[in-house]
C-alpha positions as a Markdown table, in Angstrom:
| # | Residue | x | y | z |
|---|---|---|---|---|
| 1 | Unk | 0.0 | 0.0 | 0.0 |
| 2 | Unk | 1.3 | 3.5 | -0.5 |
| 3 | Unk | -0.1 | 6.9 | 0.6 |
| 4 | Unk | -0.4 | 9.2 | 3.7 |
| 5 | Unk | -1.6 | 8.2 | 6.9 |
| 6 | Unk | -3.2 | 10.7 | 8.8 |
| 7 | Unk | -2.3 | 9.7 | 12.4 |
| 8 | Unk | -3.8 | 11.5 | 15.7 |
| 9 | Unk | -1.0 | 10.7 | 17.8 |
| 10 | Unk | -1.5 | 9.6 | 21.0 |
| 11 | Unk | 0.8 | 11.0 | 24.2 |
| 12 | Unk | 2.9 | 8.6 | 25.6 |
| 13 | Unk | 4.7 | 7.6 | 22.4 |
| 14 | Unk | 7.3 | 9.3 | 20.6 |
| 15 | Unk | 7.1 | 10.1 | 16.7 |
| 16 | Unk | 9.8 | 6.7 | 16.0 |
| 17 | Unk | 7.2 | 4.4 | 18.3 |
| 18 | Unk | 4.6 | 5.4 | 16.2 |
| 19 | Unk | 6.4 | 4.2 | 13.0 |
| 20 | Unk | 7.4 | 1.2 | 14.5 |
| 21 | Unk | 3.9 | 0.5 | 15.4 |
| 22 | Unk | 2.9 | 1.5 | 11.8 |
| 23 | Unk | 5.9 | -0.8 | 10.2 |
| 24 | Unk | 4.5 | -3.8 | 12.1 |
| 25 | Unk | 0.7 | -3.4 | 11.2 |
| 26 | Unk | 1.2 | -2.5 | 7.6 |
| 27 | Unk | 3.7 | -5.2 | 7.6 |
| 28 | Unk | 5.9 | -2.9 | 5.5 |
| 29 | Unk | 9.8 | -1.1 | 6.0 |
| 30 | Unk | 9.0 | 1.9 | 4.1 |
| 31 | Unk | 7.4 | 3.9 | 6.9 |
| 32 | Unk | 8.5 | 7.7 | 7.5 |
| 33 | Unk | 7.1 | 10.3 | 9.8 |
| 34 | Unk | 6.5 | 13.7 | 8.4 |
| 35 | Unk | 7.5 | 16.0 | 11.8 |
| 36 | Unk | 8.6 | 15.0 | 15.2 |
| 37 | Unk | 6.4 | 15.2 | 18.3 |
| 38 | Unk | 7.4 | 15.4 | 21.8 |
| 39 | Unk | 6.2 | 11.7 | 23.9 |
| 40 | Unk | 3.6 | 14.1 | 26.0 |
| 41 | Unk | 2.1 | 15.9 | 22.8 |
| 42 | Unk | -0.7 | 14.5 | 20.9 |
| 43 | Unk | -1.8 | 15.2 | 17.5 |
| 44 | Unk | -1.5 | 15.5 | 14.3 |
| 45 | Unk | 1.3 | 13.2 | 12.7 |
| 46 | Unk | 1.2 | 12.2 | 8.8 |
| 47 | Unk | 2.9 | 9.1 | 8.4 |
| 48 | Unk | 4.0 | 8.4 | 4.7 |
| 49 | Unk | 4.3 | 4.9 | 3.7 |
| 50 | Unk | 5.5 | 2.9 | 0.3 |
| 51 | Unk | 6.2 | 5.1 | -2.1 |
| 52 | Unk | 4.9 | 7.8 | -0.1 |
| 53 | Unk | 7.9 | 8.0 | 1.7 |
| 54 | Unk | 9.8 | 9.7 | -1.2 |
| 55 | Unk | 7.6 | 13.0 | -0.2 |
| 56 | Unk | 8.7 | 12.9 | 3.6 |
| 57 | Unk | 10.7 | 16.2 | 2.9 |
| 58 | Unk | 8.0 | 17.9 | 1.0 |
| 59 | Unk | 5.8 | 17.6 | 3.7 |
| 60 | Unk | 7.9 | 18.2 | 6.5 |
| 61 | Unk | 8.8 | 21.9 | 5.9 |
| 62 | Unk | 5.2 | 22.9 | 5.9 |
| 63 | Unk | 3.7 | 25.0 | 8.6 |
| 64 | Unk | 2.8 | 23.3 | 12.0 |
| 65 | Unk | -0.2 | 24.5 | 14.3 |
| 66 | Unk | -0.5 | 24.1 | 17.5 |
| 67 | Unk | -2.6 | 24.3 | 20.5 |
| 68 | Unk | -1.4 | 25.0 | 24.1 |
| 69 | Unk | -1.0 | 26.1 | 27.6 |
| 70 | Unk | 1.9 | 28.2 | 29.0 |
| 71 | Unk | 2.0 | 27.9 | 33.2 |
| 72 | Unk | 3.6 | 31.2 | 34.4 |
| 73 | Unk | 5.9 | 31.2 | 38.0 |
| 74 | Unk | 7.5 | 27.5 | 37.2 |
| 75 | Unk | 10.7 | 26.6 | 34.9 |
| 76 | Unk | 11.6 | 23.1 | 34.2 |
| 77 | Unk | 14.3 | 21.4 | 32.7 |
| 78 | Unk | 12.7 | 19.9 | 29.3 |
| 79 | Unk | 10.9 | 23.7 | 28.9 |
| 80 | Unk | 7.8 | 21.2 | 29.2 |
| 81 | Unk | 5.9 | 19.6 | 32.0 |
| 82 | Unk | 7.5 | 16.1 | 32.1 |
| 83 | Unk | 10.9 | 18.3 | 33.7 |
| 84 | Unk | 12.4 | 18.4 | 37.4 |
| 85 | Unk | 11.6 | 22.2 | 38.6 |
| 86 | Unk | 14.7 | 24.5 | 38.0 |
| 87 | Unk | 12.6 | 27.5 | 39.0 |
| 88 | Unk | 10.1 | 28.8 | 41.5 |
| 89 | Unk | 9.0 | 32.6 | 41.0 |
| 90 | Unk | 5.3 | 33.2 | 43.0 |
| 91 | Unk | 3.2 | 35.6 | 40.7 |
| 92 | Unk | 2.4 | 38.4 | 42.8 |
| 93 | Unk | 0.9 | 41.4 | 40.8 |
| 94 | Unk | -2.0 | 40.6 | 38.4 |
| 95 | Unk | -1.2 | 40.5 | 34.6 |
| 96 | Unk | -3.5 | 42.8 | 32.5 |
| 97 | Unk | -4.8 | 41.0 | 29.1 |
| 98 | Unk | -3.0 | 43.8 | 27.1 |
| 99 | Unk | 0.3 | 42.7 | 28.1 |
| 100 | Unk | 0.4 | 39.1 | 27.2 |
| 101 | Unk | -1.2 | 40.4 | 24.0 |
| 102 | Unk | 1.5 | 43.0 | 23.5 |
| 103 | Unk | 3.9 | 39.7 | 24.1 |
| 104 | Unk | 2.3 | 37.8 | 21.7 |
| 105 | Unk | 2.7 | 40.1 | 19.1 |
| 106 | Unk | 6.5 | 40.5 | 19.7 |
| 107 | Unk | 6.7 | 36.7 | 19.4 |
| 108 | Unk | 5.1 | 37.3 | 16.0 |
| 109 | Unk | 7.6 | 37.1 | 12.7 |
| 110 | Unk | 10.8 | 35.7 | 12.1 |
| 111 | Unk | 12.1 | 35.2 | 15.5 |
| 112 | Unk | 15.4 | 33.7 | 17.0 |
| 113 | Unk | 15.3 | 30.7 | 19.3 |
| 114 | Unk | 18.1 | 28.0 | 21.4 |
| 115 | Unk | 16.8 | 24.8 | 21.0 |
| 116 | Unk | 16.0 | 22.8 | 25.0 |
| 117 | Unk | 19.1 | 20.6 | 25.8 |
| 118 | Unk | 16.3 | 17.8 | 26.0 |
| 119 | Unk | 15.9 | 18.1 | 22.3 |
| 120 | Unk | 17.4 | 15.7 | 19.3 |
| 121 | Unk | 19.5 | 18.9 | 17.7 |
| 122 | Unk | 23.0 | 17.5 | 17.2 |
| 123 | Unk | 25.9 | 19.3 | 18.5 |
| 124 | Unk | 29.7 | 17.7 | 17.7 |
| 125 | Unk | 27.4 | 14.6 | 16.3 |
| 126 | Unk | 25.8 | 14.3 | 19.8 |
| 127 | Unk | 21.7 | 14.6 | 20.1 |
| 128 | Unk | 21.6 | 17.3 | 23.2 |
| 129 | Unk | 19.4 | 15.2 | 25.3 |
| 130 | Unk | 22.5 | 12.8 | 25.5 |
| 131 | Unk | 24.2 | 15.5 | 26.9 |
| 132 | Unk | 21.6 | 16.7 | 29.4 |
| 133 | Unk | 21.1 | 13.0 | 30.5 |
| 134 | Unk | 25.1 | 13.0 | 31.2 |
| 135 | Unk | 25.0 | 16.7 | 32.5 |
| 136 | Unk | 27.2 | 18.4 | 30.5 |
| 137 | Unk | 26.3 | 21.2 | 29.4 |
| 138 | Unk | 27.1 | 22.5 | 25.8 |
| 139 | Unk | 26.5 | 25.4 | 23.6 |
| 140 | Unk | 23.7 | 24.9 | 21.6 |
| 141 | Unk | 23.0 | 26.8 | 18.5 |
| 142 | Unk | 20.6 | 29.2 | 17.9 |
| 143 | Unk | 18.3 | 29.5 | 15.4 |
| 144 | Unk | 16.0 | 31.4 | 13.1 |
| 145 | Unk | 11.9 | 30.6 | 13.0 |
| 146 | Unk | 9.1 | 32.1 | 11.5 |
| 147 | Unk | 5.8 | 32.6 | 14.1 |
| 148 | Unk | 3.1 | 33.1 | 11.0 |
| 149 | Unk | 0.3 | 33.6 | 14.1 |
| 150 | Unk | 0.4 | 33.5 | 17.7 |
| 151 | Unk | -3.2 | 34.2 | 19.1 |
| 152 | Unk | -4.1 | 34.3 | 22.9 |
| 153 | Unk | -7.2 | 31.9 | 23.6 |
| 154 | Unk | -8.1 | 32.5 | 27.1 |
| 155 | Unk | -11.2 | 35.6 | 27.8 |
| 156 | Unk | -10.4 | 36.4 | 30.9 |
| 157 | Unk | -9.1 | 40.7 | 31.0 |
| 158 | Unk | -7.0 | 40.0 | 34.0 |
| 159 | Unk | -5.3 | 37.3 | 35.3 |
| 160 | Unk | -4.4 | 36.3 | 39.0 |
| 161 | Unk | -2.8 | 33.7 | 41.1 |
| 162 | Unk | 0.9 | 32.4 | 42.6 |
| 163 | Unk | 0.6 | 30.3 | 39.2 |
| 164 | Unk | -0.8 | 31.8 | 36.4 |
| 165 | Unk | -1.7 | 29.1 | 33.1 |
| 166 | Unk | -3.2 | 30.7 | 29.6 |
| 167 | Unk | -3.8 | 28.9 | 26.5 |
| 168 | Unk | -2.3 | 30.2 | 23.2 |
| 169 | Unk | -2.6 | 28.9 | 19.1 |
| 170 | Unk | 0.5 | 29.2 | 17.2 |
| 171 | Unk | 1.0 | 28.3 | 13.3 |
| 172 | Unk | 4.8 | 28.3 | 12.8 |
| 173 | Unk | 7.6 | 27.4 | 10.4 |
| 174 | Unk | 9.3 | 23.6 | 10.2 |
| 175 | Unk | 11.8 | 23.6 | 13.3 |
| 176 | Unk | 10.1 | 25.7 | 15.7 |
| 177 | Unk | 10.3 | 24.5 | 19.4 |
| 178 | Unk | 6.6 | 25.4 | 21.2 |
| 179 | Unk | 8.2 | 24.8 | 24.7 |
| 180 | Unk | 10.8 | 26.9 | 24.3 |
| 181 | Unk | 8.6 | 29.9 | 22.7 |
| 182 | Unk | 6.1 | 29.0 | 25.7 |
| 183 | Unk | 9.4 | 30.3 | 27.9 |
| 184 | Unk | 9.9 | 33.1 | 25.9 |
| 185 | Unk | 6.4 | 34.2 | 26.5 |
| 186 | Unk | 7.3 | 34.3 | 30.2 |
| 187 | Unk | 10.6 | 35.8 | 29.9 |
| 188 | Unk | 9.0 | 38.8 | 28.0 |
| 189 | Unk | 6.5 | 38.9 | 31.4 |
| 190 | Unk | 8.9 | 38.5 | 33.7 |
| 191 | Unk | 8.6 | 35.1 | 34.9 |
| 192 | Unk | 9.7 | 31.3 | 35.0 |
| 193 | Unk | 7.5 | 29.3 | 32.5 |
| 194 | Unk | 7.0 | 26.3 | 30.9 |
| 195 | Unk | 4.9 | 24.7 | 28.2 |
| 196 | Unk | 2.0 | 22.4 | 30.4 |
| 197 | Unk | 0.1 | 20.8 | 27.5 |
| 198 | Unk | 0.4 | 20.9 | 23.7 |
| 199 | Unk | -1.3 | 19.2 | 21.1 |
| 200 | Unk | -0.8 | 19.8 | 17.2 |
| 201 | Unk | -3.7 | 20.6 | 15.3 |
| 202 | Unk | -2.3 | 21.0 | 12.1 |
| 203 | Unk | 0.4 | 19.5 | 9.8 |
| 204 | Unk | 0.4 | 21.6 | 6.8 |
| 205 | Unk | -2.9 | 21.4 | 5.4 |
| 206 | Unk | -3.9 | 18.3 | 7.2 |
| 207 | Unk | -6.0 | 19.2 | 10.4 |
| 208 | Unk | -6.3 | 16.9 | 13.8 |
| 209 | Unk | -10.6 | 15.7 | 12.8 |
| 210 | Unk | -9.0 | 14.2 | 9.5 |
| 211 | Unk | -6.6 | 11.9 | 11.8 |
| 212 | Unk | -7.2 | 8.0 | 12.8 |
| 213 | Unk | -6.2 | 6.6 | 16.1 |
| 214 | Unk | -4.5 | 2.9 | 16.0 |
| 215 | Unk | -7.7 | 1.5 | 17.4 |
| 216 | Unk | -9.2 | 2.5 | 14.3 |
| 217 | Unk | -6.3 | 1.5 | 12.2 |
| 218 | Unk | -6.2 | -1.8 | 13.9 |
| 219 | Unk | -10.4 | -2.3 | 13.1 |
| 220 | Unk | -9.7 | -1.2 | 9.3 |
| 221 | Unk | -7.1 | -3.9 | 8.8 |
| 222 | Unk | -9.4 | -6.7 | 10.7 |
| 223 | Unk | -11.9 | -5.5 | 8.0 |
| 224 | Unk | -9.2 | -5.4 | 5.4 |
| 225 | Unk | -10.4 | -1.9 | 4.4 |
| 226 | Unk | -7.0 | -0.4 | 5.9 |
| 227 | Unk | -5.9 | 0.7 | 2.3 |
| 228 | Unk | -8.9 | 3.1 | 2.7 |
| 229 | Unk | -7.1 | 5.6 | 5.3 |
| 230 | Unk | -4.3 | 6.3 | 2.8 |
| 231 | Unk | -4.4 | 9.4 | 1.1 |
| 232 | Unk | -2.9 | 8.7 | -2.2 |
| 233 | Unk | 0.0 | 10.6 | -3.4 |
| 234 | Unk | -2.0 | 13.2 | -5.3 |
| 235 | Unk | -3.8 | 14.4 | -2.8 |
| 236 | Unk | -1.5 | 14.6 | 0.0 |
| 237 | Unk | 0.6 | 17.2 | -2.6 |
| 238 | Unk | -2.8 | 18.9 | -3.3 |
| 239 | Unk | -1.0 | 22.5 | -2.5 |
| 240 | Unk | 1.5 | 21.6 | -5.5 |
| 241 | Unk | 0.2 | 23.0 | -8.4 |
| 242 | Unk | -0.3 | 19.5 | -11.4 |
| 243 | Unk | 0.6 | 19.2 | -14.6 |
| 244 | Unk | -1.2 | 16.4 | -16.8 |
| 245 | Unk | 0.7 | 14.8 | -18.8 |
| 246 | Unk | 0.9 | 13.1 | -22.7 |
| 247 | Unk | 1.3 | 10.1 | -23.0 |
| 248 | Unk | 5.6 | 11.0 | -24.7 |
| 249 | Unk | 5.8 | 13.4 | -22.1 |
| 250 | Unk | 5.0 | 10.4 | -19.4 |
| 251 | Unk | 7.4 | 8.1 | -21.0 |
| 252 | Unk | 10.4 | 10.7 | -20.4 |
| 253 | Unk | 8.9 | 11.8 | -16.9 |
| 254 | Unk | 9.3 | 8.1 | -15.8 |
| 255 | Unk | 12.8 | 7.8 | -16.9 |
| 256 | Unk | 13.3 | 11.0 | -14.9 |
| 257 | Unk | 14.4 | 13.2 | -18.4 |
| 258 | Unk | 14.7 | 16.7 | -18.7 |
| 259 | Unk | 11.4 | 18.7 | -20.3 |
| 260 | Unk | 10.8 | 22.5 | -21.0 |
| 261 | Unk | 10.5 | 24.5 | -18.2 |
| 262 | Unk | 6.4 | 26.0 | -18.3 |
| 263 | Unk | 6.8 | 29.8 | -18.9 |
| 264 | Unk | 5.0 | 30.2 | -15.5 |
| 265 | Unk | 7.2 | 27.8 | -13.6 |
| 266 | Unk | 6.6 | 27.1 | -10.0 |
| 267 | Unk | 9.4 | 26.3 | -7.3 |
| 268 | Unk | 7.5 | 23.0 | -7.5 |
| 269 | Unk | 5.1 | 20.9 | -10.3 |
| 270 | Unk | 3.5 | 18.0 | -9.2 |
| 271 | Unk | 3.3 | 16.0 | -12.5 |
| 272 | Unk | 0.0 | 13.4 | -13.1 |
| 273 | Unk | -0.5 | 11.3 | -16.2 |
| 274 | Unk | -4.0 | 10.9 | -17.6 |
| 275 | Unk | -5.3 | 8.6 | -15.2 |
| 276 | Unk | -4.9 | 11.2 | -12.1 |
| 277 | Unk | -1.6 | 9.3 | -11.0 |
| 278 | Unk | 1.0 | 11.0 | -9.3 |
| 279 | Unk | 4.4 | 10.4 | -11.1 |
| 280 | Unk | 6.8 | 13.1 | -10.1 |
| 281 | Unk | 7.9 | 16.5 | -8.6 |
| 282 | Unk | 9.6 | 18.8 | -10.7 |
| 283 | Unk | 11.9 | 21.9 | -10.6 |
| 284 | Unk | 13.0 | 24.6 | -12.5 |
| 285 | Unk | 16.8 | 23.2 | -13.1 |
| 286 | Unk | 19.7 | 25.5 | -11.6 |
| 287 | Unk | 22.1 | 25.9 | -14.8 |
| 288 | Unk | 19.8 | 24.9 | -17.8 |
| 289 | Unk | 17.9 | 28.1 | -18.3 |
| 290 | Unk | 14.5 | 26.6 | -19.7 |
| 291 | Unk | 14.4 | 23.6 | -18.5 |
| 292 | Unk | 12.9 | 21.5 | -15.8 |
| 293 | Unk | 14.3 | 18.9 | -13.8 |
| 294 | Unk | 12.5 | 16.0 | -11.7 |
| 295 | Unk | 12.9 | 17.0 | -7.9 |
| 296 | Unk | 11.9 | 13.1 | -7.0 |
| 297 | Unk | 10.4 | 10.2 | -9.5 |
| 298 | Unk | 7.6 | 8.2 | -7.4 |
């Protein structure tokens, strides 16, 4: 079977479980995830399998959204709820709405952030978490992320309380850490914070009430209508703009040829023979002015 599974994953398991799990059901090897969650987030997780996994890349680097809680007054370790306390800082002035908006709206934009030590960034060919784990500490490189919308979702005008939580929806670019912009949110304020639930409620264009759990995987394959729950190709890449192919232009698309560039090229063309079947991605090629070039042959 190839195509996209639309998983809602369940906290509790990291992003590699969860292809494991699918490897063993769908009795397959070619099983990729498509954006790694955290074990204690849940949500939405495309998983590509057969051919399917050629397209991993293409739809890892689109936008992420996410719904969450930031808990003001207490830092932890993993930037996340699952950490050992670092910091205690009792809230003790009220926090007007205005502010955390005002916040917010800083956080919005390109923006720069240093990835947790508990996270899989590599440093001198080490994950940071292996670090952490042996307590050395190491200096992690920052990086550059794109908040497209970060939207308080909380009514309340003011808020009160030696531990303040708020709720918060973020669409960002590929790479962003929620937990650590969570932090940010309470550096900007003033205090300690940390990230106290998450869940991702899109992947690209793919939203959390499309997604199957694996007790409805598992009842699809007793049924042996499992194949159902795969988006093909085609319409996983539905934000691609298609070209329809003839039936010569197929022929050299197959044996991944070179073919004229469209005079309104796009960075990407998803290219579909006659029958609706996805066959390749294309490019406009870097040295051959007017030409295009296959980006990956499914």
């Amino acid at each position: 079977m190839d195509g996209v599974l639309l998983l809602h994953k369940p906290a509790g398991m990291t992003s590699h479980d969860c292809v494991m799990r699918i490897r063993k059901l769908f009795q397959t090897k070619k099983v990729g995830h498509t954006g790694t969650l955290d074990p204690d987030v849940r949500g939405v997780l495309p998983i590509c399998i057969g051919k399917a996994t050629k397209i991993v890349e293409l739809l890892t680097v689109e936008k992420k959204t996410y719904e969450g809680e930031v808990t003001l007054g207490i830092a932890t370790t993993t930037e996340d709820a699952s950490g050992d306390v670092v910091s205690i800082k009792p809230i003790e002035r009220s926090i007007a709405r205005h502010e955390i908006e005002h916040v917010l709206a800083k956080l919005t934009g390109e923006i720069e952030q240093t990835p947790p030590m508990y996270s899989a960034v590599k440093v001198n060919g080490k994950k940071l978490y292996e670090y952490a784990r042996a307590g050395i500490d190491v200096e992690r490189p920052k990086r550059h992320v794109h908040i497209y919308e970060l939207q308080l979702l909380d009514d309340r005008q003011v808020f009160t309380g030696e531990r303040i939580s708020f709720r918060f929806r973020v669409t960002c670019s590929k790479g962003t850490y929620v937990r650590t912009l969570a932090v940010q949110i309470g550096e900007q304020l003033g205090y300690p914070a940390h990230m106290s639930r998450l869940v991702r409620t899109a992947s690209g264009s793919f939203t959390l009430d499309q997604c199957v759990t694996f007790a409805d995987i598992e009842q699809h394959l007793s049924a042996g209508t499992a194949h159902m729950l795969l988006l093909p190709i085609k319409r996983a890449l539905a934000h691609l703009p298609t070209y329809v192919l003839n039936d010569e232009e197929e022929r050299k698309v197959k044996n991944g040829a070179l073919l004229p560039a469209l005079s309104d090229m796009p960075a990407r063309l998803l290219m579909i023979n006659k029958q609706g079947e996805a066959l390749a991605i294309y490019m406009p090629h870097p040295t051959k002015q007017g030409c295009m070039k296959p980006l990956k042959v499914l």
